[in-house]
VOGU-3710 file (C-alpha; in Angstrom, 3 decimals, decimal comma):
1> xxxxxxxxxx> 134,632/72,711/120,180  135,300/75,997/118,780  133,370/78,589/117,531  133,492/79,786/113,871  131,939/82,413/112,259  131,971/82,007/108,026  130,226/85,004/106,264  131,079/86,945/103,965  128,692/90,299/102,562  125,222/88,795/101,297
11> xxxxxxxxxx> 124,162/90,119/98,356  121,514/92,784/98,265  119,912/95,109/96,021  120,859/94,938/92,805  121,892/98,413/92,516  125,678/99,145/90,645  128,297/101,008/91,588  128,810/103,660/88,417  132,159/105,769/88,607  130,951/109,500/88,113
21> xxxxxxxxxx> 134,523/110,547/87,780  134,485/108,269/84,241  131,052/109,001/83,379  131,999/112,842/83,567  135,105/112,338/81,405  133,594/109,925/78,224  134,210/113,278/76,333  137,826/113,395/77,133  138,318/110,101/76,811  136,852/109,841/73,361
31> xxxxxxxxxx> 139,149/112,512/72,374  142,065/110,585/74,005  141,449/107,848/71,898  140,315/109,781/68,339  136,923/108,104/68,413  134,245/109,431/66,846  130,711/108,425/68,406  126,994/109,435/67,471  125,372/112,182/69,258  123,902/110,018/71,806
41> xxxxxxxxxx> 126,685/109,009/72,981  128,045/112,477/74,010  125,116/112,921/76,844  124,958/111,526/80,226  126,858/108,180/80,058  126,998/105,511/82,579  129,147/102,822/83,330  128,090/99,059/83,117  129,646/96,132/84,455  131,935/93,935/82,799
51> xxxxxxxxxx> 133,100/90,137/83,465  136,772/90,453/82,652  138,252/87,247/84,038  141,686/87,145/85,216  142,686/90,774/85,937  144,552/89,250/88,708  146,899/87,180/86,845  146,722/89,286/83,022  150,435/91,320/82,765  150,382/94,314/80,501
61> xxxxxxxxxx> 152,106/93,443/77,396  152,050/97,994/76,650  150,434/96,771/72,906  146,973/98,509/72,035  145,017/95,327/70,842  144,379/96,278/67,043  142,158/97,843/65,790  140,516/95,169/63,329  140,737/92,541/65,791  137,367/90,210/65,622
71> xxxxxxxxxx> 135,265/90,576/68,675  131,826/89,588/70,370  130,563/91,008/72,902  126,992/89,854/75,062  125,057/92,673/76,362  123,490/90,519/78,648  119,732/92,484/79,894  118,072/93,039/83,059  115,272/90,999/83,262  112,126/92,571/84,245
81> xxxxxxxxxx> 109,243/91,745/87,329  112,401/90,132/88,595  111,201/89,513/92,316  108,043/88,225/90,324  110,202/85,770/88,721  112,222/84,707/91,378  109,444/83,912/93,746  107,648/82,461/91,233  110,212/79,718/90,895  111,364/79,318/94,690
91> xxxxxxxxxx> 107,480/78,012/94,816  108,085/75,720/92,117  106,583/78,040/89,496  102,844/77,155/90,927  100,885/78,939/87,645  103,143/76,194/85,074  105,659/76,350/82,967  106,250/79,203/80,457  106,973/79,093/77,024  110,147/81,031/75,553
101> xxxxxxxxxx> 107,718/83,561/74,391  105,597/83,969/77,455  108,758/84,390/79,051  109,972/87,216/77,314  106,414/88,993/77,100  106,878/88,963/81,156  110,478/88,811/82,227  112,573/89,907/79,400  113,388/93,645/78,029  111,037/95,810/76,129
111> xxxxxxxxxx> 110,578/95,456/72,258  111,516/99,509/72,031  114,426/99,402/74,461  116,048/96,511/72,679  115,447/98,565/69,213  117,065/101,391/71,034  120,198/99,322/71,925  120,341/97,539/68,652  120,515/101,364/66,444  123,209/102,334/68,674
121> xxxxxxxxxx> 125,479/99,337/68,123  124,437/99,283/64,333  125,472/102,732/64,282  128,792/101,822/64,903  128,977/99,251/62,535  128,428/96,560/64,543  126,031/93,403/63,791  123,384/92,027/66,431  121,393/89,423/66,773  118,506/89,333/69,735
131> xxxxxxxxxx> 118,213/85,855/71,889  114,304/84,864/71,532  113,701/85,468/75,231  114,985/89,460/75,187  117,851/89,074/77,882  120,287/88,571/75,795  121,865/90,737/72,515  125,350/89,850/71,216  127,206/92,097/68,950  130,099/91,565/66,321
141> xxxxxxxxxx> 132,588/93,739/65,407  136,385/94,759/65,249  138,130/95,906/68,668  138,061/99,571/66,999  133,865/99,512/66,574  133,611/98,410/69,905  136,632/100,505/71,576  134,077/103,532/69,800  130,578/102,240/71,061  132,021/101,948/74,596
151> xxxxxxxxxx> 134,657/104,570/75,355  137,521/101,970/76,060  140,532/101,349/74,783  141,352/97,476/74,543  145,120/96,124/75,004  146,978/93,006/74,580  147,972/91,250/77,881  149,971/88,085/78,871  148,616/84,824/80,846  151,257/83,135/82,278
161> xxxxxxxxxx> 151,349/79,419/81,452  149,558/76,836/83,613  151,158/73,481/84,577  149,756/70,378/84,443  147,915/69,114/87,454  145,113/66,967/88,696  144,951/65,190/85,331  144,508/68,644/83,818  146,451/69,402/81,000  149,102/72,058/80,734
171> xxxxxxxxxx> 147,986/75,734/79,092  150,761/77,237/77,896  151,245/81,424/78,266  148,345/83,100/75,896  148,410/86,423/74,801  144,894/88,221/74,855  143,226/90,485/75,073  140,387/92,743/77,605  140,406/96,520/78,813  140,787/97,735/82,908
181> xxxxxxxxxx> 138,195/100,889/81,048  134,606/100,869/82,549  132,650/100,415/79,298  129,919/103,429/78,850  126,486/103,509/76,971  124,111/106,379/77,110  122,297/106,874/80,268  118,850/105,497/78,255  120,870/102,635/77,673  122,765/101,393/80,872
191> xxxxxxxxxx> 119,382/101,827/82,344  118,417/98,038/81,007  121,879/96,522/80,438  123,009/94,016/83,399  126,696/93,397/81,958  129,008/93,500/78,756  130,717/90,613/78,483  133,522/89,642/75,737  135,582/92,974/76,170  138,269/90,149/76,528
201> xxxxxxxxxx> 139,137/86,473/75,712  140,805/85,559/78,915  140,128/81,573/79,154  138,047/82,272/82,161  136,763/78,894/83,440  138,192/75,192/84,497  137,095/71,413/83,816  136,441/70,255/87,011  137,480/66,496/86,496  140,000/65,319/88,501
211> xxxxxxxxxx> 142,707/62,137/87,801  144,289/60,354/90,152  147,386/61,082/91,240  150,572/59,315/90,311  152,949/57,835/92,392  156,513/58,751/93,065  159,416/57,859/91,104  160,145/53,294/91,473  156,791/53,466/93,281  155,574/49,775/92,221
221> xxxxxxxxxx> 151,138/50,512/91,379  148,980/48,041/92,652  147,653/45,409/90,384  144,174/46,204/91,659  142,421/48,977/89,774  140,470/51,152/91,086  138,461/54,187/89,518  136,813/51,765/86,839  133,406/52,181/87,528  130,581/53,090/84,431
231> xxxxxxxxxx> 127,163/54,745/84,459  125,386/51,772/85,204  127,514/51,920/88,316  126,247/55,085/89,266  123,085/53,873/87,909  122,713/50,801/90,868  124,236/52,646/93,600  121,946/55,514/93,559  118,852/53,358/92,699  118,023/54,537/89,676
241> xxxxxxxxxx> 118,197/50,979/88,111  114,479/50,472/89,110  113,315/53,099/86,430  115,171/51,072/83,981  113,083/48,258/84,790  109,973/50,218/84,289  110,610/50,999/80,671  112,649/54,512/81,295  115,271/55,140/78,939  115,304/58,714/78,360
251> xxxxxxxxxx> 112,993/58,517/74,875  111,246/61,428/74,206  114,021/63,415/76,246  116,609/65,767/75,821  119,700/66,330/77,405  121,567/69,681/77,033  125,204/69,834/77,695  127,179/73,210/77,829  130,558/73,316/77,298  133,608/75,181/76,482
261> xxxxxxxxxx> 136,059/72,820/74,883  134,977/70,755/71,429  133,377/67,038/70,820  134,318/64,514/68,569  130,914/63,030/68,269  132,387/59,505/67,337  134,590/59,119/70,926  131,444/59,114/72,644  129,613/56,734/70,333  132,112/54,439/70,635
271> xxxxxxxxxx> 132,096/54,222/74,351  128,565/53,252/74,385  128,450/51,365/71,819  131,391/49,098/71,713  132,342/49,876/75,079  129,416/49,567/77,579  127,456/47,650/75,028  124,508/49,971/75,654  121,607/50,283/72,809  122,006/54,080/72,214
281> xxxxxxxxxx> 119,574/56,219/69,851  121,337/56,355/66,473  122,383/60,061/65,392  121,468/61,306/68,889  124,455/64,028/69,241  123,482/67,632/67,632  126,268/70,109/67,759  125,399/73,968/68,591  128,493/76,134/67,903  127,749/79,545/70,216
291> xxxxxxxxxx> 129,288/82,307/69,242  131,394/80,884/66,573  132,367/77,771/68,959  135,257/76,333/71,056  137,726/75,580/68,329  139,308/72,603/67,487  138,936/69,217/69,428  142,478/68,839/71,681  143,284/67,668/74,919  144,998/70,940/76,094
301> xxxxxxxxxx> 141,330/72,661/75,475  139,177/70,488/77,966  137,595/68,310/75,001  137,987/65,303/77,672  135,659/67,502/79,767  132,586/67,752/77,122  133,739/63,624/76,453  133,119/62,719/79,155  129,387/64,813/80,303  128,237/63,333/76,881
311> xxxxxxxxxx> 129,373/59,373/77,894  127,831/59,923/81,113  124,665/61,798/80,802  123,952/59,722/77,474  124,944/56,276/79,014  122,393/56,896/82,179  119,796/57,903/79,587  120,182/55,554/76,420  117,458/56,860/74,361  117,781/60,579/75,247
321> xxxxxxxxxx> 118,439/63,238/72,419  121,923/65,415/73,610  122,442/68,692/72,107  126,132/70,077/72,957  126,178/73,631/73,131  129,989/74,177/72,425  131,251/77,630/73,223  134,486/80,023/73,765  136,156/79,461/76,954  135,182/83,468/77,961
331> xxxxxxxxxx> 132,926/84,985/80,519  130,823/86,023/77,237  130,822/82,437/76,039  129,862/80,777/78,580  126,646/82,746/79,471  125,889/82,463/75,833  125,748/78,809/75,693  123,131/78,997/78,804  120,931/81,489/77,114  121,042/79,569/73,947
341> xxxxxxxxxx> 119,988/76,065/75,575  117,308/78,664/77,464  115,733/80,222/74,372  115,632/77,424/72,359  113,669/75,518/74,944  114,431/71,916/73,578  116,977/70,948/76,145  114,773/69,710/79,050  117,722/69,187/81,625  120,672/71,072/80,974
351> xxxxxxxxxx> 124,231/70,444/82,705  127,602/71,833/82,552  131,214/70,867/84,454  133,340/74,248/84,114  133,596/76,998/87,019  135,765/79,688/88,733  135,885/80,720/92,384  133,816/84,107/93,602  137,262/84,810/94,576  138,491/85,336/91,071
361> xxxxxxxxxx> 135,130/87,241/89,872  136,103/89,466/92,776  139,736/90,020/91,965  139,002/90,484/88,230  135,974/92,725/87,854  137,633/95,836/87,128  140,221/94,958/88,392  139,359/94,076/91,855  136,563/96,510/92,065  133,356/93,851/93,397
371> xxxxxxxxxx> 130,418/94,267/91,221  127,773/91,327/91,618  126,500/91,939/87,519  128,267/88,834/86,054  126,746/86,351/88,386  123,546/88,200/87,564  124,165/87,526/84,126  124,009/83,499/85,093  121,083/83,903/87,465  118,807/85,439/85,215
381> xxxxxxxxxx> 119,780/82,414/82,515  119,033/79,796/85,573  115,849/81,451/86,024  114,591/81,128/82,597  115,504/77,974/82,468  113,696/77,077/85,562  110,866/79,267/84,474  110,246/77,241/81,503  110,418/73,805/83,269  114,486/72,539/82,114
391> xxxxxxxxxx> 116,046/71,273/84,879  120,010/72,393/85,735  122,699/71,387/87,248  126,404/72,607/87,432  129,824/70,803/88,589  130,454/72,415/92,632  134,314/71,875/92,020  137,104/69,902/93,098  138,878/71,901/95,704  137,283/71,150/98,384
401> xxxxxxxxxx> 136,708/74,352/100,643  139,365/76,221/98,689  137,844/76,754/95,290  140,131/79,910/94,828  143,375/77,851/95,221  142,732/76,866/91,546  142,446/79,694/89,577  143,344/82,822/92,175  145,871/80,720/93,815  144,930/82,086/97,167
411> xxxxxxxxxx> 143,952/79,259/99,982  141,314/81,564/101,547  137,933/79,341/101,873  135,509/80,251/99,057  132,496/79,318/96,576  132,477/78,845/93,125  130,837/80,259/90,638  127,952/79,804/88,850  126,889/76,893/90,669  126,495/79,208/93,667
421> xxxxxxxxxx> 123,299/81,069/91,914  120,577/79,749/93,769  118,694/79,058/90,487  121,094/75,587/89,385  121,494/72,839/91,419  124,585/72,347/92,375  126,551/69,050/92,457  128,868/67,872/95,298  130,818/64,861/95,722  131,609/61,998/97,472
431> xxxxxxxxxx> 134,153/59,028/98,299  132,371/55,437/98,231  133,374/52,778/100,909  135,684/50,067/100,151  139,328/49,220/100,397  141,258/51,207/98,103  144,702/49,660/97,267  147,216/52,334/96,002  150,742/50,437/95,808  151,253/46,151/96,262
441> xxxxxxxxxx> 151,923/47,250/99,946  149,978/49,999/100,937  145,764/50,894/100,543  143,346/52,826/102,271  140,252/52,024/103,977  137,212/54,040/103,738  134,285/52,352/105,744  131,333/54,302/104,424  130,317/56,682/101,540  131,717/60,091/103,223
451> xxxxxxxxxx> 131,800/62,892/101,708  135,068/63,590/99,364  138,037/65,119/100,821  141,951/64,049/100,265  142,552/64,207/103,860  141,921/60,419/103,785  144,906/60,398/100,979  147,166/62,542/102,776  148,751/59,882/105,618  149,850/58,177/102,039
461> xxxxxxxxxx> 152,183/61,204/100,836  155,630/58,510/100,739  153,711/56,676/97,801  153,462/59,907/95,971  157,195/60,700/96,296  156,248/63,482/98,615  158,651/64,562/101,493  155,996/64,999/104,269  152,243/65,105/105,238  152,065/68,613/105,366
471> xxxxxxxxxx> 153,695/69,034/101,556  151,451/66,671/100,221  148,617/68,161/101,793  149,521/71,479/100,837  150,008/70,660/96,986  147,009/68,785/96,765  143,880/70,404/98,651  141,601/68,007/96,642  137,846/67,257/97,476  134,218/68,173/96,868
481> xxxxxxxxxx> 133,469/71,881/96,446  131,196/73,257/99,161  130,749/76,437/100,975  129,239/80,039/101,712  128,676/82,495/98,802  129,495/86,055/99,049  127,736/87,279/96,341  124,406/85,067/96,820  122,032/85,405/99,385  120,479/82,664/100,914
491> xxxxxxxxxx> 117,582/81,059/98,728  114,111/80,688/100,587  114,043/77,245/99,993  117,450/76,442/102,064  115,433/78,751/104,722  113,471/74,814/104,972  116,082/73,550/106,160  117,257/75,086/109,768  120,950/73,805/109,884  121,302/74,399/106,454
501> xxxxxxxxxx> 123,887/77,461/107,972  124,518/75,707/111,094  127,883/74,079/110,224  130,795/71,885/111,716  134,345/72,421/110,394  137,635/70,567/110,729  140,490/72,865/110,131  143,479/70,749/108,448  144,609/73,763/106,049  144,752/77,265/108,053
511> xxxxxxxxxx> 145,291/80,300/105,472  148,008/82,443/106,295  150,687/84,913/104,786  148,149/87,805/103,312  149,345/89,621/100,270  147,635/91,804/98,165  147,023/90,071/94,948  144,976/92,722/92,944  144,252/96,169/93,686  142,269/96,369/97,119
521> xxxxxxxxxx> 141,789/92,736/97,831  144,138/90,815/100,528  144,214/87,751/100,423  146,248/84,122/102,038  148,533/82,618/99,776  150,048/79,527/102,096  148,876/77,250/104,835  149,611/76,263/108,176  149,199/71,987/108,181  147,440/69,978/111,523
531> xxxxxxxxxx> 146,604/66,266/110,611  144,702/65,692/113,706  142,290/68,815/113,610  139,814/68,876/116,229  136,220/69,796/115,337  135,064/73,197/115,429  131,254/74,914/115,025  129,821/78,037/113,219  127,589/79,386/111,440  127,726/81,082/107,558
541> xxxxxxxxxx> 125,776/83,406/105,475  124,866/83,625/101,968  123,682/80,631/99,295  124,958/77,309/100,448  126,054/75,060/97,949  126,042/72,418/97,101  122,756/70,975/96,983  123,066/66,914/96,303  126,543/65,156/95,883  127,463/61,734/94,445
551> xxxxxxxxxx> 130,562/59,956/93,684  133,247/61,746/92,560  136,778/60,816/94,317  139,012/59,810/91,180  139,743/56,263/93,132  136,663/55,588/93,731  135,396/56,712/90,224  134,763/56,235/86,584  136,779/54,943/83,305  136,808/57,536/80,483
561> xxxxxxxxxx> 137,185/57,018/76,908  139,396/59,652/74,719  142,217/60,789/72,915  144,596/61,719/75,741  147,656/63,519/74,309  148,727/62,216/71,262  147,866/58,397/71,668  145,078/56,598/70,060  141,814/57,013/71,845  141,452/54,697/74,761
571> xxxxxxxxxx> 140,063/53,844/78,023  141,684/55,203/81,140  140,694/54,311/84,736  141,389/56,722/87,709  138,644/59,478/86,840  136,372/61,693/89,090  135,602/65,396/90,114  132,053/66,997/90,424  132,615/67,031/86,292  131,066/63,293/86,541
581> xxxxxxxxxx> 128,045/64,293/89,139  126,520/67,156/86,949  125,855/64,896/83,590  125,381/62,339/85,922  122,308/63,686/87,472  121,407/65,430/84,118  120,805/62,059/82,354  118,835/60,960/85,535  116,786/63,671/85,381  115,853/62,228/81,764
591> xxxxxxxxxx> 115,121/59,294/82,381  112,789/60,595/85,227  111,456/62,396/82,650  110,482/59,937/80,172  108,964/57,729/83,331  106,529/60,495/84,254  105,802/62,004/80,979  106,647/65,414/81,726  109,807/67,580/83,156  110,085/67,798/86,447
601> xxxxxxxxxx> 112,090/70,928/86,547  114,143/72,761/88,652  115,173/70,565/91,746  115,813/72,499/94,522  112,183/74,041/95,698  111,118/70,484/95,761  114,461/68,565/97,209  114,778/70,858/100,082  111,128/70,416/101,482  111,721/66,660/100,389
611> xxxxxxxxxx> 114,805/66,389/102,700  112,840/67,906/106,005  109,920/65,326/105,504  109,440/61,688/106,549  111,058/59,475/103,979  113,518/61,815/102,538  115,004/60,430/99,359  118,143/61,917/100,400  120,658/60,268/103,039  122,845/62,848/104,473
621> xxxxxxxxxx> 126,307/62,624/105,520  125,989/63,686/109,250  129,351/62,594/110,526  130,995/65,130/112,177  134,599/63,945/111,944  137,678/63,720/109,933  136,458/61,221/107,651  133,517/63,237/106,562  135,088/66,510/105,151  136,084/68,083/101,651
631> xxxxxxxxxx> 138,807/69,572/103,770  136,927/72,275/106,114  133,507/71,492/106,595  131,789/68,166/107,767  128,510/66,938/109,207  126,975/67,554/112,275  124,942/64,778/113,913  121,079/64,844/113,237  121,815/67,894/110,774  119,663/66,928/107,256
641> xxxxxxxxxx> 121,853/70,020/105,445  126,115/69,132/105,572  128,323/72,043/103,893  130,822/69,141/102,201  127,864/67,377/100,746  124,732/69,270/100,425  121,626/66,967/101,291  123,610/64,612/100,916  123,330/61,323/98,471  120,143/60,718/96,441
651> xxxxxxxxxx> 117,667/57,471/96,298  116,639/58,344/92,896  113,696/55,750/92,324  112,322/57,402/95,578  112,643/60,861/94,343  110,917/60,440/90,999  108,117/59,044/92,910  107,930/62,307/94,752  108,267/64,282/92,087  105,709/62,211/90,291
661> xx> 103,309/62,873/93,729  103,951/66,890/93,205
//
């Protein structure tokens, strides 16, 4: 075996990076620009950090955005007592849960400071409104007021069009807009303010469900389905059919869902009612528009997405309440709908199935300038949340490994974002066992639940229509996301777990051909292909993620019901991704819930001491081999912590009993 060393920088302190050479010039630049600004503004000004997804891929269109444009923007607040906080709930918050108020008294920004941010904005014009727990403020204006209150100057830029792929819809080419200007505030200001976030509208996130993939022209499809499965599926092979039996439903519960495409309420309805034939709570479904919303309900803006968390989490937990917290597809938007399902408090698990890779963060703050803030901006939402007892859990992605070859197109190995914050629990994924017939001549074996990785798919390519192994492979680098983050150091309660860093890897997909693909970051763009990789060892730094993994391979998955294109709503086999895991769990946790009478809260402090005891409720997927990868990384024998898979697969009756024992 080889040796392998996977870091990448930890993060530390969380100190910024402030550009005196733009500070010094606010003046000119004002000037520049014919903005007028309030006295305040002309002394000392700092730069803050700004989330401007997609700098890598946005081309100039040389148009100044207008000037009345409608914008929001989230000035998104350092919490206070942070290391307070953060040990606080790595212990498992020992003292209780908080209330939204407590929270704020403790954690979240100063009455006066806010009141000093909020007659700054105002003085521009702009309108604000506060988020209950003081981390959040979010401001509405024109691209002029806010071009004014923060020294930029906003333009219009292309994104190129996306095509179709992995049962994603096409995006066509969008014209938005965003600034490559460090946004400044006065010195008293920047002081408290983590991030601004909404200086553009770049669609910044991805669904991460996943369709199977269809076969090459005159291919004749087996008459076998496969992907059909349903919650109560899910339900029996991760044993939380037991609870059932005890009277758990969910009652009393609610389930928060955070999303960035729209629901049609009745879709959902309709699949538990006259689908699954499940007794669901009547008018269970509350819609919460943040920050205006996601716009209309369409296939081509990820409404199968928020379909299909609401079928599942809501199917798992019959009786639960769901609140959908619909918001704009923008860094600003989606941090929103976290803080909103945070202040209000009602959600008591929370769950959400859209992500980007740390790679993209990296390449798009500022143009490829790294600045940790907008993470921050998702950690300090997580830790609220875990603060006050909700339980979380985000989608770990679909590309195995290679979470960057989605959105940065780059096949260097990388995390995704935010479900690398160690303050969610993060959801992997997994093929089940079984024969798996693809065409009338040709299936797959899979001889037990490993964890999910195409590599098994691969060897099929000439059903697909593709010319080789290595092509196939290439185009479709397809599994459970799982890896080191750069930007996240390494939680105390992975420190339980020894191997949780110790990992084994089999190379199939070896980056190669660097190019620069934003200012000061090189980066692989192709891939050397070996289908008989031999396995390697190392050892990473940073968060590991994910935590827990269930099924989520498309042909070993779930049925979902929607509107697909423009056909009449119907039921369509072949589904998966990490999309399903995340509202999976979420509903689990609520009926877990409603069996003890109280939340149980933020996993992870409790799973990972769970997983090191005798009688783990967790079986993990130790194989170290080829059929045991998501692409790179696989078990290692006796190891209770496996890269691919997290923990590995969860006995759910077993962990509510711990949990109920805590």
């Amino acid at each position: 075996m080889r040796s392998l060393n996977r870091s990448g920088p930890p993060r530390g302190s969380r100190s910024r990076r402030v550009s005196l050479a733009v500070a010094a010039s606010a003046a000119g630049s004002l000037a520049l620009f014919g903005l007028a600004a309030p006295a305040s503004a002309q002394s000392a000004p700092v730069s803050v950090p700004q989330g401007i997804g997609g700098a890598a891929v946005m081309q100039p269109t040389g148009v100044f955005t207008p000037g009345s444009t409608p914008e929001t923007v989230s000035f998104i607040l350092k919490a206070r007592n942070v290391g307070s906080l953060e040990g606080s709930v790595a212990s498992g918050m020992p003292g209780g849960y908080l209330s939204v108020r407590r929270f704020a008294s403790s954690y979240g920004q100063t009455p006066a400071s806010i009141a000093a941010l909020e007659k700054y904005l105002t003085g521009f014009g702009l309108k604000v409104s506060v988020y209950a727990d003081d981390l959040d403020l979010t401001a509405t204006g024109t691209a002029d007021q806010f071009n004014s209150a923060l020294t930029v100057h906003q333009q219009q830029y292309m994104v190129p069009a996306v095509p179709a792929r992995d049962g994603q819809p096409a995006r066509p080419a969008t014209e938005i807009h965003g600034t490559v200007d460090e946004p400044l505030l006065p010195a008293s200001l920047g002081s408290f303010v983590e991030a601004i976030l909404g200086l553009t509208n770049y669609p910044t996130f991805s669904s991460t469900a996943v369709h199977e993939s269809a076969l090459g022209t005159g291919v004749k499809p087996s008459t076998t389905q496969t992907g059909n499965l349903t919650p109560a599926d899910f339900a029996k092979q991760y044993n939380l059919s037991p609870l059932y039996r005890k009277g758990a439903t969910g009652r009393g519960e609610t389930i928060g869902i955070v999303t960035l495409a729209s629901l049609n309420p009745a879709t959902p309805e309709y699949f538990w009612n006259s689908i699954l034939h499940i007794k669901t709570k009547a008018g269970r479904i509350t819609l919460d528009n943040v920050d205006g919303g996601s716009g209309p309900v369409s296939d081509a803006s990820g409404s199968g997405e928020t379909t299909l968390d609401v079928e599942q989490s809501g199917a798992i937990a019959p009786q639960a309440n769901v609140i959908v917290y619909q918001a704009p597809n923008t860094d600003y938007g989606f941090v929103d709908g976290f803080f909103t399902a945070a202040s209000q408090n009602i959600a008591d698990t929370v769950s959400a199935s859209w992500g980007e890779s740390e790679s993209e963060i990296t390449a798009s703050v500022n143009s490829g300038e790294e600045s940790d803030a907008y993470a921050d901006s998702f950690d300090e939402a997580y830790l609220e949340m875990a603060a006050q007892g909700q339980s979380g859990f985000v989608s770990a992605g679909d590309y195995g490994a290679y979470t960057p070859a989605e959105d940065l197109g780059t096949t260097n190995l990388g995390a995704g974002n935010p479900d690398s914050s160690p303050w969610i629990t993060a959801a992997g994924g997994t093929t089940l066992p079984g024969t798996i017939p693809l065409t009338a001549t040709d299936s797959a074996t899979i001889k037990a639940q490993r964890t999910w990785g195409w590599d098994w798919l691969w060897p099929h390519y000439a059903d697909f229509g593709a010319a080789s192994e290595a092509a196939y492979a290439e185009a479709n680098p397809i599994g459970g996301g799982g890896g080191f983050s750069t930007f996240e150091s390494t939680p105390l309660y992975q420190l339980l777990v020894p191997s949780a860093h110790q990992f084994s890897a089999v190379e199939y997909l070896t980056p190669i051909d660097v190019e620069t693909v934003a200012p000061d970051l090189a980066l692989p763009t192709a891939w050397l292909f070996n289908p008989a990789p031999e396995v390697q060892r190392g050892y990473g730094t940073g968060r590991a993620t994910p935590d827990v993994s269930a099924d989520a391979d498309p042909y070993t998955g779930y049925e979902l019901y929607f509107t697909f294109g423009d056909q009449a709503a119907t039921t369509e086999d072949g589904w998966g991704g990490t999309s399903f895991v995340a509202p999976q769990l979420n509903g689990a946790t609520a009926v877990m819930d409603s069996l003890l009478g109280h939340r149980v809260g933020f996993w992870n402090p409790t799973i990972y001491r769970l997983a090191v005891e005798p009688g783990s409720p967790f079986t993990p997927l130790d194989s170290a081999s080829t059929s045991n990868d998501n692409l790179y990384y696989t078990g290692t024998a006796g190891h209770k912590y496996n890269v691919g898979s997290g923990l590995g697969t969860p006995n759910l009756a077993a962990l509510a009993g711990d949990f109920g024992r805590r």
